[in-house]
PDB file as gemmi writes it, atoms N, CA and C in Angstrom:
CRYST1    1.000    1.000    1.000  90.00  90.00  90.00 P 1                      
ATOM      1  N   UNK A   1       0.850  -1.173   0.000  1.00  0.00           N  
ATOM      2  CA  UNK A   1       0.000   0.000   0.000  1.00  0.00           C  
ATOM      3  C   UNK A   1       0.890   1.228   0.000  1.00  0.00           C  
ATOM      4  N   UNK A   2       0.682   1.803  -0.908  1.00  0.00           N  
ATOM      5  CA  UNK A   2       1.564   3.542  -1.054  1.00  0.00           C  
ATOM      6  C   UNK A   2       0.793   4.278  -0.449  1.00  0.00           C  
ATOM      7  N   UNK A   3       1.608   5.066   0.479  1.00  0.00           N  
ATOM      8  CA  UNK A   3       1.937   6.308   1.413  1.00  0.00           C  
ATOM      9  C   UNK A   3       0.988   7.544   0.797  1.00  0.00           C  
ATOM     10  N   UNK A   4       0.078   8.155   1.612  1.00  0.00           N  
ATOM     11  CA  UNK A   4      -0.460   9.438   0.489  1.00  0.00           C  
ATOM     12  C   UNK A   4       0.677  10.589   0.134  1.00  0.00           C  
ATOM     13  N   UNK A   5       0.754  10.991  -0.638  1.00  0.00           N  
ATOM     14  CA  UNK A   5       1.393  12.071  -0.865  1.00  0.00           C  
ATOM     15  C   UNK A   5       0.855  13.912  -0.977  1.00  0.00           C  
ATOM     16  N   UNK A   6       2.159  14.940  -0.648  1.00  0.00           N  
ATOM     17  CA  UNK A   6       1.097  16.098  -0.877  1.00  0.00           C  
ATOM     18  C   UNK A   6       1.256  16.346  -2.215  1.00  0.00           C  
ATOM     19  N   UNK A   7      -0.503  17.479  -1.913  1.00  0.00           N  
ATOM     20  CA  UNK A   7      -0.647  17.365  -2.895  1.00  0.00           C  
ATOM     21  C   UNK A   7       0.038  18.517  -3.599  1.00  0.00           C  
ATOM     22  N   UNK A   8       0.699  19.644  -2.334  1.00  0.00           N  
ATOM     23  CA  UNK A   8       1.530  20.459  -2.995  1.00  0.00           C  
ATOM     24  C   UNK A   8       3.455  20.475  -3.859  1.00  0.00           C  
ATOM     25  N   UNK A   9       3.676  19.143  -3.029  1.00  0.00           N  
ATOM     26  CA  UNK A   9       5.178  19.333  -3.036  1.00  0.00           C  
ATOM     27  C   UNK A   9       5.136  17.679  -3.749  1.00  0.00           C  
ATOM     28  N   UNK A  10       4.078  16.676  -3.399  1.00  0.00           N  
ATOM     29  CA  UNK A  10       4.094  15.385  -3.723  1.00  0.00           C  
ATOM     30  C   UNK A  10       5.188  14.395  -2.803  1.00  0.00           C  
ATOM     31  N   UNK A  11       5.432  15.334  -2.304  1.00  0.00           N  
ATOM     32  CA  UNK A  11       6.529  13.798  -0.881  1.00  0.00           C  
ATOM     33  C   UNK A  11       5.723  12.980  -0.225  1.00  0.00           C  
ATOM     34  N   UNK A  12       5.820  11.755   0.210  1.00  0.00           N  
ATOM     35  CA  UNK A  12       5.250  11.665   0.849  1.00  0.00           C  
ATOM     36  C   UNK A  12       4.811  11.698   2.208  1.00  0.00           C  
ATOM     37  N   UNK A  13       3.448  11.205   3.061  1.00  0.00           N  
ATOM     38  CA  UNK A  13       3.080  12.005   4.464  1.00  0.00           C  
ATOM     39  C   UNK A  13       2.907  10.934   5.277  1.00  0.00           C  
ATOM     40  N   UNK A  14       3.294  11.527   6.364  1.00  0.00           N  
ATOM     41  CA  UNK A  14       3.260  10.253   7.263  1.00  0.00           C  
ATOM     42  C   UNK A  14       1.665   9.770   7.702  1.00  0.00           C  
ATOM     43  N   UNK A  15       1.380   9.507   8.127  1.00  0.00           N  
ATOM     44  CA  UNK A  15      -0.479   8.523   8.331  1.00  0.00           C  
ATOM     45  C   UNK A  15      -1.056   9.561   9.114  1.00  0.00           C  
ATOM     46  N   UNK A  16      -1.942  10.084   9.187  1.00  0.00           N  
ATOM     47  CA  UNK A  16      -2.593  11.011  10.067  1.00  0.00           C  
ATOM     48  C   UNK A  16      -2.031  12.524   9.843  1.00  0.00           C  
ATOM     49  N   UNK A  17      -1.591  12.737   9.077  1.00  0.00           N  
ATOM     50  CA  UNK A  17      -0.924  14.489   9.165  1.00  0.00           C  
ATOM     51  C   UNK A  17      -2.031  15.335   8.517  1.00  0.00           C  
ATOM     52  N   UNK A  18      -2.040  16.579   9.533  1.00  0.00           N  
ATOM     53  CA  UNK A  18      -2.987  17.596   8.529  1.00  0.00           C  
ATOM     54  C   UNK A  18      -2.251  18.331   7.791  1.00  0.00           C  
ATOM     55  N   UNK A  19      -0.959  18.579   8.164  1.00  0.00           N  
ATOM     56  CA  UNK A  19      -0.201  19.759   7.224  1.00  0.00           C  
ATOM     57  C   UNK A  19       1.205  18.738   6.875  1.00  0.00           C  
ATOM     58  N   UNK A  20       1.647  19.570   5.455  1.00  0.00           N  
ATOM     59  CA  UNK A  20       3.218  18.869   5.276  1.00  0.00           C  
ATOM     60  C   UNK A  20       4.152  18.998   5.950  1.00  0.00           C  
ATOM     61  N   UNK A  21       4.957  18.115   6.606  1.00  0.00           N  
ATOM     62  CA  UNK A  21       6.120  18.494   7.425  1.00  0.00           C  
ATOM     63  C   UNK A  21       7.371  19.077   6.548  1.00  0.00           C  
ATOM     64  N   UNK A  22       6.938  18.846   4.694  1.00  0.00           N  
ATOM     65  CA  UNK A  22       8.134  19.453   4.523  1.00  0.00           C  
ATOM     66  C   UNK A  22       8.131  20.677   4.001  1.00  0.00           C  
ATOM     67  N   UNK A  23       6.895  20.963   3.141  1.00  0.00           N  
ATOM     68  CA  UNK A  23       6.510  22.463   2.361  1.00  0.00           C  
ATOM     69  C   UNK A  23       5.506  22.747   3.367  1.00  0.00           C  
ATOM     70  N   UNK A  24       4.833  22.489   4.415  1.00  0.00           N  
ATOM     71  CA  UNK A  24       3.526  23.120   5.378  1.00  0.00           C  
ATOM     72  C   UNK A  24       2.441  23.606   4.984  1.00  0.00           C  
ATOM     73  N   UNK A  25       2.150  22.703   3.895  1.00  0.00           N  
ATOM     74  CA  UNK A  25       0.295  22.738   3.048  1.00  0.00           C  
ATOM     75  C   UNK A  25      -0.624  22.299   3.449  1.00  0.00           C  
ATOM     76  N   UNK A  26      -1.520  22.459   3.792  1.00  0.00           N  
ATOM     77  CA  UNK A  26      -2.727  21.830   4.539  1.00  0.00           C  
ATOM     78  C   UNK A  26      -2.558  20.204   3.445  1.00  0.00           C  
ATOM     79  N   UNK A  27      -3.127  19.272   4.010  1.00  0.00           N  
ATOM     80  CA  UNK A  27      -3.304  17.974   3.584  1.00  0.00           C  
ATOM     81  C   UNK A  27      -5.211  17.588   3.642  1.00  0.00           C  
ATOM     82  N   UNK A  28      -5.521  17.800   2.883  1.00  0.00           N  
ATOM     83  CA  UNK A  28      -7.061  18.054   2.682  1.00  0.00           C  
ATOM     84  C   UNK A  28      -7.357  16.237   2.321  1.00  0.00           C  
ATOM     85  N   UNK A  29      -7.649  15.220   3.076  1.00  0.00           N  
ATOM     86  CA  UNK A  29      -7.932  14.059   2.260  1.00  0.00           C  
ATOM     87  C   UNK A  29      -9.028  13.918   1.628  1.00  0.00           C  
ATOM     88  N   UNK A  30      -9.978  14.975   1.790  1.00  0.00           N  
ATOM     89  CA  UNK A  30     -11.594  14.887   1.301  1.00  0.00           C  
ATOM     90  C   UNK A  30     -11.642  15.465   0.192  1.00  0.00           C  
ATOM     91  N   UNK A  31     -10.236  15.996  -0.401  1.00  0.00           N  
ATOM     92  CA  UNK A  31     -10.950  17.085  -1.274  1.00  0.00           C  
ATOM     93  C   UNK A  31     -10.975  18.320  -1.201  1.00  0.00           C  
ATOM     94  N   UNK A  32     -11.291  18.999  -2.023  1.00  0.00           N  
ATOM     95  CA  UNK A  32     -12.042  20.407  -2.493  1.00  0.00           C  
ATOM     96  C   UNK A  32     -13.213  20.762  -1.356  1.00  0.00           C  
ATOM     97  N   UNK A  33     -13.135  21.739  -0.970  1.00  0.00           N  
ATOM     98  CA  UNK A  33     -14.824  21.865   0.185  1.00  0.00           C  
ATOM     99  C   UNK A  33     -15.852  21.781  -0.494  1.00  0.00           C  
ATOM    100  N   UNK A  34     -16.578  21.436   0.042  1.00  0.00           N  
ATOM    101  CA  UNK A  34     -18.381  21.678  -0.644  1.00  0.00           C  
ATOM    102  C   UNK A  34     -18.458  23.324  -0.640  1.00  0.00           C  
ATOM    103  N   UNK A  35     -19.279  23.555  -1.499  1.00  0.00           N  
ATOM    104  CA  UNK A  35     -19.807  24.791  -1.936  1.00  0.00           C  
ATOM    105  C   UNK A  35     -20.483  25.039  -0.832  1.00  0.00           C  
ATOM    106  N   UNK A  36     -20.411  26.520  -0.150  1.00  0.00           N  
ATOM    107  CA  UNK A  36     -21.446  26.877   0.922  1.00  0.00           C  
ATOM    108  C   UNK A  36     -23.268  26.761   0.320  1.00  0.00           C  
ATOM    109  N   UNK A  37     -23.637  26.299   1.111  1.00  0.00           N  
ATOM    110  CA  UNK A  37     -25.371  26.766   0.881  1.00  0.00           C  
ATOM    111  C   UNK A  37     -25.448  27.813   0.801  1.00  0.00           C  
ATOM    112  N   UNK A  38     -26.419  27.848  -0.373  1.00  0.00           N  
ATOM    113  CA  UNK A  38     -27.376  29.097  -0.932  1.00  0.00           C  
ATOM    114  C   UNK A  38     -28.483  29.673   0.519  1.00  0.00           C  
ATOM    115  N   UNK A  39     -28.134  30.780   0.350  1.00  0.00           N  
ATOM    116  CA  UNK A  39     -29.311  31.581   1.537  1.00  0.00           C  
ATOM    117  C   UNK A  39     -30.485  31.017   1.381  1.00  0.00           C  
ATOM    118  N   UNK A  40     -31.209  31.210   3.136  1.00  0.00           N  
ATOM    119  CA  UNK A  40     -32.493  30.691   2.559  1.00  0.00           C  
ATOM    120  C   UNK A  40     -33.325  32.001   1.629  1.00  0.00           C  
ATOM    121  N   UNK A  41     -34.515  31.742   1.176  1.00  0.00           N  
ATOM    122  CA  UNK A  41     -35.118  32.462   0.463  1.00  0.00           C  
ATOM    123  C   UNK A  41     -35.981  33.413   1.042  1.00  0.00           C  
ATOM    124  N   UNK A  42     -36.081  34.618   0.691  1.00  0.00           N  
ATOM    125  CA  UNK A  42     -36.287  35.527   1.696  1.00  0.00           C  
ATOM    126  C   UNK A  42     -37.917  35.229   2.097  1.00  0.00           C  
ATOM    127  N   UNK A  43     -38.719  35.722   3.103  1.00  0.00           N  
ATOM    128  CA  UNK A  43     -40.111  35.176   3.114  1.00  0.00           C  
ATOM    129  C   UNK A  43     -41.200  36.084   2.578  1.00  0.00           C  
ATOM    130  N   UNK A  44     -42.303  35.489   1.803  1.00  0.00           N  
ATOM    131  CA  UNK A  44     -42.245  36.174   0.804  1.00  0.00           C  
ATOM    132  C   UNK A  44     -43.669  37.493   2.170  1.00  0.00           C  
ATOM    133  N   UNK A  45     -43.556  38.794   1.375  1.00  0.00           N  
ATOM    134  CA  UNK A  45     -44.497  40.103   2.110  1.00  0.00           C  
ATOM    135  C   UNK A  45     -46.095  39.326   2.484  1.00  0.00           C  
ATOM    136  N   UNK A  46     -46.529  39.614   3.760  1.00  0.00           N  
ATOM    137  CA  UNK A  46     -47.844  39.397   4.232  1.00  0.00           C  
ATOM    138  C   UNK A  46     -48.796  39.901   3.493  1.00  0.00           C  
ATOM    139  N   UNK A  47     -49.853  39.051   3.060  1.00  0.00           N  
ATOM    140  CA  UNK A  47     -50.933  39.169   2.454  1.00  0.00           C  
ATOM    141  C   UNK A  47     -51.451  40.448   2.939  1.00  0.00           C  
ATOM    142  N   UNK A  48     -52.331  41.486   2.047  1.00  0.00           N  
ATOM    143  CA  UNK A  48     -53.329  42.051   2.920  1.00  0.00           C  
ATOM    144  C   UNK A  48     -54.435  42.106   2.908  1.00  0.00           C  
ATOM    145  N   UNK A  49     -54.555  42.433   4.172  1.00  0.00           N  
ATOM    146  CA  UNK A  49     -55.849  41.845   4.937  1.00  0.00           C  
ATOM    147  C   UNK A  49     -57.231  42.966   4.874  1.00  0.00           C  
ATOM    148  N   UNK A  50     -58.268  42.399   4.439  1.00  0.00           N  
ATOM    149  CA  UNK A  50     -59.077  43.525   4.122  1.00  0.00           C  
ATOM    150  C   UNK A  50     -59.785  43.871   5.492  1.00  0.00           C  
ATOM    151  N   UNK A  51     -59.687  45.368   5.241  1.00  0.00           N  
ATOM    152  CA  UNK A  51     -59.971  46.052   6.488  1.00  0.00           C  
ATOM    153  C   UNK A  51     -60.657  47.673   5.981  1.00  0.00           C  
ATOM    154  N   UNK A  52     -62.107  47.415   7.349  1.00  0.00           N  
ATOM    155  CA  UNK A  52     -63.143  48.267   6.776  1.00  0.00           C  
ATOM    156  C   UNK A  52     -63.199  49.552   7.842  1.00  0.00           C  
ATOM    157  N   UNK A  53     -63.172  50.949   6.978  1.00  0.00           N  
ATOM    158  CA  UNK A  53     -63.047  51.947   7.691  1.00  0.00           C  
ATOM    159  C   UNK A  53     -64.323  52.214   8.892  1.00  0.00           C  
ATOM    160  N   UNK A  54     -63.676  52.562  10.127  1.00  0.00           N  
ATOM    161  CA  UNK A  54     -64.793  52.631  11.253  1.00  0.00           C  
ATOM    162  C   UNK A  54     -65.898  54.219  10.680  1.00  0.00           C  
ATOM    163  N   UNK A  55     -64.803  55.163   9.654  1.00  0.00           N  
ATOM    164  CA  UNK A  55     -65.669  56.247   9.656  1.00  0.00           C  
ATOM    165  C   UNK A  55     -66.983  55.856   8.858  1.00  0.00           C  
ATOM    166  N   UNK A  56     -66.638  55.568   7.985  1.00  0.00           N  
ATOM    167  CA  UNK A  56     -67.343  55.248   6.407  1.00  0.00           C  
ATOM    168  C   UNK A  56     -67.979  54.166   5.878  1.00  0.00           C  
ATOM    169  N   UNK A  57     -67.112  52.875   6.273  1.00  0.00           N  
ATOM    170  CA  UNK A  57     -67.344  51.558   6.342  1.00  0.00           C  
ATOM    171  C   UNK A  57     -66.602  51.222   4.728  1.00  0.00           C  
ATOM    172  N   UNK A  58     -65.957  52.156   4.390  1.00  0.00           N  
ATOM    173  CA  UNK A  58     -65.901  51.707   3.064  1.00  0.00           C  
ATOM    174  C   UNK A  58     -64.193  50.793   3.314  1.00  0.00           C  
ATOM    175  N   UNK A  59     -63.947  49.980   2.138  1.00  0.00           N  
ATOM    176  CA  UNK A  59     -62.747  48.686   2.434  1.00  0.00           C  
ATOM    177  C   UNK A  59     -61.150  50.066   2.206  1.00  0.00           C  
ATOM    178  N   UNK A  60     -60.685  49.560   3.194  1.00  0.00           N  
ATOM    179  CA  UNK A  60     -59.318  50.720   2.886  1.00  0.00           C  
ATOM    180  C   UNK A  60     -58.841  49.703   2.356  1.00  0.00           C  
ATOM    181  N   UNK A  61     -57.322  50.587   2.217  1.00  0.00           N  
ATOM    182  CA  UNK A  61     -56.473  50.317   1.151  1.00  0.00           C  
ATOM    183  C   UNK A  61     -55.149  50.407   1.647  1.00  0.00           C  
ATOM    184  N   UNK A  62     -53.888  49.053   1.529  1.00  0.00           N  
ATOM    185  CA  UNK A  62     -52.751  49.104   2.138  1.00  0.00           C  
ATOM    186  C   UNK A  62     -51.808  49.556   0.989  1.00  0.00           C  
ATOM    187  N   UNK A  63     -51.164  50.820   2.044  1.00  0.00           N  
ATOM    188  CA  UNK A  63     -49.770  51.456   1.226  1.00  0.00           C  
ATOM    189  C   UNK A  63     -48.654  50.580   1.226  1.00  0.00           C  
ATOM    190  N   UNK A  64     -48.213  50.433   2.457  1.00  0.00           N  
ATOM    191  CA  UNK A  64     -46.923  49.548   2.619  1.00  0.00           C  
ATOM    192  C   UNK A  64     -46.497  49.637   3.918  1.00  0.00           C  
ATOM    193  N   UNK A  65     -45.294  49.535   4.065  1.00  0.00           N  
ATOM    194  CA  UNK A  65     -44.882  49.628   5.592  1.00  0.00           C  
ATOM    195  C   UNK A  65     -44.054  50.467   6.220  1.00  0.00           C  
ATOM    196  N   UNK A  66     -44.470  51.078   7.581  1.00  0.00           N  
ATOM    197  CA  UNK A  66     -43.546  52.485   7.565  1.00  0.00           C  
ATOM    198  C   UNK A  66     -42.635  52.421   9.088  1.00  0.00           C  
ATOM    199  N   UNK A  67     -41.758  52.244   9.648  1.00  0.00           N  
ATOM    200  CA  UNK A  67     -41.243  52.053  10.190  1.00  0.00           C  
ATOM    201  C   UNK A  67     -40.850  53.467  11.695  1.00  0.00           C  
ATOM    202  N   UNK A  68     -40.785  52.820  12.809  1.00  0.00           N  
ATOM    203  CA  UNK A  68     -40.993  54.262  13.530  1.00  0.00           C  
ATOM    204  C   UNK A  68     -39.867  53.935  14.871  1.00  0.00           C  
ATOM    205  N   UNK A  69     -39.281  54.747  15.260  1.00  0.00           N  
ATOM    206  CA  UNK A  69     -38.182  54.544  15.864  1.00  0.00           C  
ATOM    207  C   UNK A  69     -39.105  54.375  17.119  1.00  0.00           C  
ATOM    208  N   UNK A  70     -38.716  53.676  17.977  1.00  0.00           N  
ATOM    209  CA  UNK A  70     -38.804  52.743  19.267  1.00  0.00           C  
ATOM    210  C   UNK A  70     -38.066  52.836  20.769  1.00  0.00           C  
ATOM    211  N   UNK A  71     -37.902  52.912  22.135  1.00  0.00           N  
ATOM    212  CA  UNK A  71     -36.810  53.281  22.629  1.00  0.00           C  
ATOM    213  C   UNK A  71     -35.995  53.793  23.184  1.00  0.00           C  
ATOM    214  N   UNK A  72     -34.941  53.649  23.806  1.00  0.00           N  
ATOM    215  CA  UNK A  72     -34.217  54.947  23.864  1.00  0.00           C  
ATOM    216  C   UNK A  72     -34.630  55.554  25.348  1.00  0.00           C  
ATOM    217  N   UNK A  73     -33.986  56.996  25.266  1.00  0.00           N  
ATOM    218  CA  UNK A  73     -34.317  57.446  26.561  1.00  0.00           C  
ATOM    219  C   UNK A  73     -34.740  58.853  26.101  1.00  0.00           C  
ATOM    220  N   UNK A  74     -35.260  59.447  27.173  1.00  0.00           N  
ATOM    221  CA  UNK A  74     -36.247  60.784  26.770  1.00  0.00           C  
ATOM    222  C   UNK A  74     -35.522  61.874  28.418  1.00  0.00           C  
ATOM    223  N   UNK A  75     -36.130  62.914  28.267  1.00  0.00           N  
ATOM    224  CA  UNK A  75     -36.163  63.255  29.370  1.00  0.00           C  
ATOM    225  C   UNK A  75     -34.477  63.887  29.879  1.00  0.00           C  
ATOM    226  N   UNK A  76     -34.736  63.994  31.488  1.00  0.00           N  
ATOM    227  CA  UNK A  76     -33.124  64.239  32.104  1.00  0.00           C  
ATOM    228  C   UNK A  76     -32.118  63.160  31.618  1.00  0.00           C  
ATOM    229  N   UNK A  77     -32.791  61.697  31.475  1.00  0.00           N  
ATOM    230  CA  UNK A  77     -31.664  60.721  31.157  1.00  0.00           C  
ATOM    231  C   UNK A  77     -31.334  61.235  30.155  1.00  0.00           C  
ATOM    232  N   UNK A  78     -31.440  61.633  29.041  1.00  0.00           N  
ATOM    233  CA  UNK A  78     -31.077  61.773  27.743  1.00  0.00           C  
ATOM    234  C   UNK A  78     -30.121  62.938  27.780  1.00  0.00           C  
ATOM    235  N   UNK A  79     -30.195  63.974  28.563  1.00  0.00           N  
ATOM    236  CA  UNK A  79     -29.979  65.162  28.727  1.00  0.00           C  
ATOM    237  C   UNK A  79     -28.351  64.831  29.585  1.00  0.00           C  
ATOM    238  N   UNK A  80     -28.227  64.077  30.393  1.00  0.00           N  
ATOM    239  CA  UNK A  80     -27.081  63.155  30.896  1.00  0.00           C  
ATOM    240  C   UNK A  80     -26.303  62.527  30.611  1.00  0.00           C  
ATOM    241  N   UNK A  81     -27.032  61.825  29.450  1.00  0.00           N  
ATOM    242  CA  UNK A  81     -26.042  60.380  28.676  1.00  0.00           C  
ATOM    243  C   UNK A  81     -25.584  60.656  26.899  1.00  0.00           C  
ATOM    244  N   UNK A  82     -26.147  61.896  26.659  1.00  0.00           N  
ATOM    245  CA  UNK A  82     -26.164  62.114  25.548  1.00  0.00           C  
ATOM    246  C   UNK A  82     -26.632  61.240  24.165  1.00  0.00           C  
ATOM    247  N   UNK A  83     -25.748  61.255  23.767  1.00  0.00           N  
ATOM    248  CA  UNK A  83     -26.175  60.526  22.191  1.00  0.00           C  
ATOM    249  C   UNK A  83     -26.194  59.022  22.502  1.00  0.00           C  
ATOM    250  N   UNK A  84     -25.226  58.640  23.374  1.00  0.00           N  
ATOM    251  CA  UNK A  84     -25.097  57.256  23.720  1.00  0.00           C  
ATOM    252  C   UNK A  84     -26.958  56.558  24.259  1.00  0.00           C  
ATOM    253  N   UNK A  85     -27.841  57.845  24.519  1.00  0.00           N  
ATOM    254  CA  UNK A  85     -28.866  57.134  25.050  1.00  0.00           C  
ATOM    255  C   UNK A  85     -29.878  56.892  23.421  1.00  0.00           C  
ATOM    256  N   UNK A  86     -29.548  56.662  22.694  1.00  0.00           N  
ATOM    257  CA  UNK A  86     -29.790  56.215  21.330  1.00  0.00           C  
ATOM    258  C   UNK A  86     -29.544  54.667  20.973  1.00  0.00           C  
ATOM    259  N   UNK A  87     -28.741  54.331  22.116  1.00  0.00           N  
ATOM    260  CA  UNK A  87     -28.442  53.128  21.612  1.00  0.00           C  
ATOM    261  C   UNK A  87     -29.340  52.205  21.747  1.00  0.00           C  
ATOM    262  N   UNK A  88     -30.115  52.239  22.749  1.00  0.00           N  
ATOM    263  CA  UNK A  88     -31.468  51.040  23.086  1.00  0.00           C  
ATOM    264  C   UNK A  88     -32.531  51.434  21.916  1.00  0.00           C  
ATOM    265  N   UNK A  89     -32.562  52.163  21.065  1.00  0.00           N  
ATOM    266  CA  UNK A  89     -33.590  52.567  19.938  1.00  0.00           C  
ATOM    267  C   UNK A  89     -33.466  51.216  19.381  1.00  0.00           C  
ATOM    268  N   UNK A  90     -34.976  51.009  18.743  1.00  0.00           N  
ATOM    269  CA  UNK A  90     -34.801  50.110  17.311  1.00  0.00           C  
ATOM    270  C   UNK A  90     -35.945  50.879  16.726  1.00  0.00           C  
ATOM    271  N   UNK A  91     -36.255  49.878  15.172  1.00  0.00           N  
ATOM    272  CA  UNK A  91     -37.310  50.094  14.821  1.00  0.00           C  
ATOM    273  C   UNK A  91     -38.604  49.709  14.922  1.00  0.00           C  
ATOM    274  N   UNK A  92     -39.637  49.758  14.636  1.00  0.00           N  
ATOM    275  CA  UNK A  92     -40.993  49.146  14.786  1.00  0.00           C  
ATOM    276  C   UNK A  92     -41.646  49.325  13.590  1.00  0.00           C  
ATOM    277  N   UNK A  93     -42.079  48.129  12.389  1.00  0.00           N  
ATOM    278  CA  UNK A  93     -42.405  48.241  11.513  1.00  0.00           C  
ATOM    279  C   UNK A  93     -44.199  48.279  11.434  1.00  0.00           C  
ATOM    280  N   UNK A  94     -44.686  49.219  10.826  1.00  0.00           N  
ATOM    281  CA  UNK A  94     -46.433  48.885  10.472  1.00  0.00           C  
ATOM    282  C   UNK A  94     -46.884  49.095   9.388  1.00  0.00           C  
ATOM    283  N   UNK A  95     -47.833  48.367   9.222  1.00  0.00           N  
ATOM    284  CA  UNK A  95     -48.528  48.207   8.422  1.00  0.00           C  
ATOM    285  C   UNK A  95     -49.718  49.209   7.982  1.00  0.00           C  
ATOM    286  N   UNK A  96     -49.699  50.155   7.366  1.00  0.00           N  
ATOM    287  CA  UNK A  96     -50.238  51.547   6.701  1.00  0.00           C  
ATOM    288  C   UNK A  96     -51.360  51.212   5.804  1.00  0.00           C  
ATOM    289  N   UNK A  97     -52.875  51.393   6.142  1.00  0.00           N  
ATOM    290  CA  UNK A  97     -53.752  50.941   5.463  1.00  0.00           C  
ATOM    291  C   UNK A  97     -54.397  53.113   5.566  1.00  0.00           C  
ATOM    292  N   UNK A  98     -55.005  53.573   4.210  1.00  0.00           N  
ATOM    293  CA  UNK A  98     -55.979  54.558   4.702  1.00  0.00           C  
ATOM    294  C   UNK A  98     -57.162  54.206   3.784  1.00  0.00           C  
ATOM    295  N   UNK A  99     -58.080  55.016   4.272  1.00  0.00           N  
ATOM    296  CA  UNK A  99     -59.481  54.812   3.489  1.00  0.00           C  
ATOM    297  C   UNK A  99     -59.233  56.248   2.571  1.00  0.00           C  
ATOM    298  N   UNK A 100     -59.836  55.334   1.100  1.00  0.00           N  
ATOM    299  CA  UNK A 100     -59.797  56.391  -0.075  1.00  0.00           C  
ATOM    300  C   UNK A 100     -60.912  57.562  -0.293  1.00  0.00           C  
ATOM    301  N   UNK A 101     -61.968  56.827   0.683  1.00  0.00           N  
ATOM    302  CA  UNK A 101     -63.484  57.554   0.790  1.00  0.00           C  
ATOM    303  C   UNK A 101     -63.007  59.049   1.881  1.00  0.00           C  
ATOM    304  N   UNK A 102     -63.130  58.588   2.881  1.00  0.00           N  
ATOM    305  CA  UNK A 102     -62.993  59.909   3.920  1.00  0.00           C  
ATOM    306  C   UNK A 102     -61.593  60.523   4.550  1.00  0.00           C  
ATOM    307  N   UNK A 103     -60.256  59.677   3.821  1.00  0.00           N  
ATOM    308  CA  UNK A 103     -58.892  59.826   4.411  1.00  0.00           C  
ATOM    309  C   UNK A 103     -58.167  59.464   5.749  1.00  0.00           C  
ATOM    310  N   UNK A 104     -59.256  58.419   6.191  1.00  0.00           N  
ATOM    311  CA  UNK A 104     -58.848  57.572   7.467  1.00  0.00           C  
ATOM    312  C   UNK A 104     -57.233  56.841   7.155  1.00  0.00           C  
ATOM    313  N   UNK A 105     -56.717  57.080   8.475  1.00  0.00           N  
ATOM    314  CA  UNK A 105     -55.048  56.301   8.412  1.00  0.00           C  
ATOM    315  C   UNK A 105     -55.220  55.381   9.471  1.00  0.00           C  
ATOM    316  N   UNK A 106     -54.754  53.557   9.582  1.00  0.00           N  
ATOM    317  CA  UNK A 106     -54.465  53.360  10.432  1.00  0.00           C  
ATOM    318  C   UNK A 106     -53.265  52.643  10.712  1.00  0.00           C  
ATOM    319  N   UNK A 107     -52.894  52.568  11.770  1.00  0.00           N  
ATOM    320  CA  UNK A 107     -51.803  51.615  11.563  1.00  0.00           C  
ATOM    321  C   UNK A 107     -51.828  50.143  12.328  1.00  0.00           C  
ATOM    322  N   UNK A 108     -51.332  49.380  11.620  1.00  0.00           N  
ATOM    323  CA  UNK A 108     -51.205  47.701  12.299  1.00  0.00           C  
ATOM    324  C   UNK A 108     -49.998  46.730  12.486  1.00  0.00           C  
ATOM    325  N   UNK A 109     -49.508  45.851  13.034  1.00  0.00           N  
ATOM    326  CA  UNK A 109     -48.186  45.308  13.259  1.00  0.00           C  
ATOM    327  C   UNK A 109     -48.314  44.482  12.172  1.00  0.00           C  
ATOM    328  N   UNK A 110     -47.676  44.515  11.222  1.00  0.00           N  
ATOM    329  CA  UNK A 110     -47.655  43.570   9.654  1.00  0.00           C  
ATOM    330  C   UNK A 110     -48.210  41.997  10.082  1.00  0.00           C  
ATOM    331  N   UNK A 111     -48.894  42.170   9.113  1.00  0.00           N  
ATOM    332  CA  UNK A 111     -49.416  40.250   9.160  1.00  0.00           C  
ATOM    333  C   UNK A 111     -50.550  40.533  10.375  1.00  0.00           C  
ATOM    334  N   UNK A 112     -51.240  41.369  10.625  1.00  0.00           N  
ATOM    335  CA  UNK A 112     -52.380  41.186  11.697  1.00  0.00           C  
ATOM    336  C   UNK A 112     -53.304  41.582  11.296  1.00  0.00           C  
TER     337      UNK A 112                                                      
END                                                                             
């Protein structure tokens, strides 16, 4: 039975080595890597949901989604900690439906 050899320099390796002891190449016995996986696929936007104006009754109508900062500190803390009190902010995304009849706006947490 012959000895594996590398695959950079071709000497051969002693039984179990990950790297060459004489050029110091990784010793890969598997091969080439597998290709990373493809991302999953993004999920696809929430249906919308028909929803009837309380003024009018007539069916509104969804714009899209508008996002509203969240958070944070207000007040003396803010006035203390400065900009750093920004950091607990996130966003909060909703869901923007208005009625075309009387100009009703409301807002909803996407997918509800």
């Amino acid at each position: 039975m012959s000895a594996a050899a590398c695959p950079r320099c071709q000497r051969p390796l002693p039984p179990g080595s990950a790297f060459c002891p004489f050029c110091g190449g990784p010793v890969s016995a598997a091969g080439p890597a597998p290709p990373a996986p493809a991302p999953p696929a993004p999920a696809p936007p929430a249906p919308a949901l028909a929803r009837t104006c309380v003024n009018c009754q007539s069916r509104m109508q969804r714009t899209g989604e508008l996002a509203f900062r969240v958070g944070g500190y207000v007040g003396g803390h803010a006035t203390l900690i400065g900009a750093s009190g920004e950091f607990p902010e996130g966003l909060q995304p909703f869901a923007v439906y208005y009625c075309p009849r009387c100009g009703k706006v409301d807002l909803y947490y996407p997918g509800t």
